[in-house]
N, C-alpha and C positions, 0 to 999 in steps of 0.2 A: 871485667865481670862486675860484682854489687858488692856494694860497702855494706854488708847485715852486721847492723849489734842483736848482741844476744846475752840473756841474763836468768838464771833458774835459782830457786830454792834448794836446800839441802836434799827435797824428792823430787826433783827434776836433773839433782847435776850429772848424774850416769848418765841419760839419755841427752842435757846437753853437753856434756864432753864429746858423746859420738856424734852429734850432730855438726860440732865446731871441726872436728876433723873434717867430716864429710866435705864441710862446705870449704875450708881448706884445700882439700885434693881436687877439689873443682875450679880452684882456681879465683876464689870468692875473696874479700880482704875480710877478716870476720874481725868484731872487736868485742871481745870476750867481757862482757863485765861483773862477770862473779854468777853465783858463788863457785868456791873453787874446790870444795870438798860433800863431804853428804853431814858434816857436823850440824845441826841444826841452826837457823838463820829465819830472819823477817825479810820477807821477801817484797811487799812495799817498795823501799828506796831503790830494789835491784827493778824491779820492773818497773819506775816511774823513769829512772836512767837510762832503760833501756826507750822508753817513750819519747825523753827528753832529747838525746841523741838525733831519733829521727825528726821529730818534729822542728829540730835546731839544722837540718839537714846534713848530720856529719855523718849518716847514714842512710840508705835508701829505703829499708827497711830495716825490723826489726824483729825479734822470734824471742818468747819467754816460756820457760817452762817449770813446770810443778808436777806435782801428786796430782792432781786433775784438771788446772789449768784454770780454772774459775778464778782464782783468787788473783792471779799472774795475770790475767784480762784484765780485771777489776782494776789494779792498779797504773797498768799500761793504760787505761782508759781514763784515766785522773788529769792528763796529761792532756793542753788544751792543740786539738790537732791531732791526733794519733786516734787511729780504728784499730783497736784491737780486734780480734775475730778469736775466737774460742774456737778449732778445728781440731778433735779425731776421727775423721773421716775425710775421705777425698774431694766427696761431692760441695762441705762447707767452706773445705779448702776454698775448690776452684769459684763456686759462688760469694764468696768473702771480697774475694780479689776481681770479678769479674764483673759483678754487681753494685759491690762495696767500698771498691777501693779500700781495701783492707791494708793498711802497712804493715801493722804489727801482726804475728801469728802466734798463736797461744797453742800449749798441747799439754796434755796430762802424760807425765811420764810415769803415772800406774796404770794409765787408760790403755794406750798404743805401745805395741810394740815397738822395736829400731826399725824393724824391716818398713813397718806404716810408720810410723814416723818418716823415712825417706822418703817413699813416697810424698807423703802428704806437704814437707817440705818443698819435692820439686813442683808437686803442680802450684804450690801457692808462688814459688818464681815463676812460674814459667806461663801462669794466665795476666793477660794481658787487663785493665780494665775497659768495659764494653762501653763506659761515657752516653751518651744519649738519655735516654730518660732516668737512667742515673744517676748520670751527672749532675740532675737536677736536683734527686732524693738526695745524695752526697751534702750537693749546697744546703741543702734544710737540714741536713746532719750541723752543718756548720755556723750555720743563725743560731741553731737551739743554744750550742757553746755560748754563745755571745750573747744570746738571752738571759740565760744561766748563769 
């Protein structure tokens, strides 16, 4: 199956604890990088780790979550190589991933429920990226880094 790291703030850790199960019982290798309670926490270094990870390829992907998930993008997106995608819903999910070549997945765990959260988890495994004129927009994602 996929190597996902994954990494939430003190209002993301409910919805990532059920999420690390989830993807466990599917047979997923998940690599848990904190936090590991709801005490409160700076979420920064959890989600640039989680960025770091993938972009170091020790992970295929990567999933962070928060209170609304902006901030858990923000930081994954720090990280030179990682597309964070900010998705509560399904369609930005699949478009993230299919358009964007998304690796990392962002979600607000006061946004979405568990139930959409699953959801929204499987379609961002499960779309493929569409590459073609993409691919292209992707590559100019990846100049701008290297401008920047």
């Amino acid at each position: 199956m996929t190597r996902i790291a994954i990494g939430s703030d003190h209002a993301g850790y409910e919805l990532k604890a059920h999420v690390v199960e989830l993807l466990r019982s599917q047979g997923h290798d998940v690599d848990d990088q904190g936090t590991w309670s709801t005490e409160p926490v700076d979420y920064p270094p959890i989600c640039a780790g989680v960025g770091r990870t993938v972009r170091d390829g020790q992970a295929e992907l990567g999933i962070v979550i928060g209170g609304s998930g902006q901030g858990e993008q923000l930081a994954a997106n720090k990280v030179r190589g990682v597309r964070a995608a900010l998705c509560n819903d399904l369609y930005t999910a699949r478009m993230a991933r299919a358009h964007n070549d998304a690796n990392v997945l962002s979600m607000g765990g006061r946004v979405v429920g568990v139930g959409l959260a699953e959801e929204i988890v499987a379609v961002f495994l499960a779309t493929p990226f569409e590459g073609g004129r993409h691919a292209r927009r992707v590559a100019q994602l990846s100049a701008l880094e290297e401008e920047f």
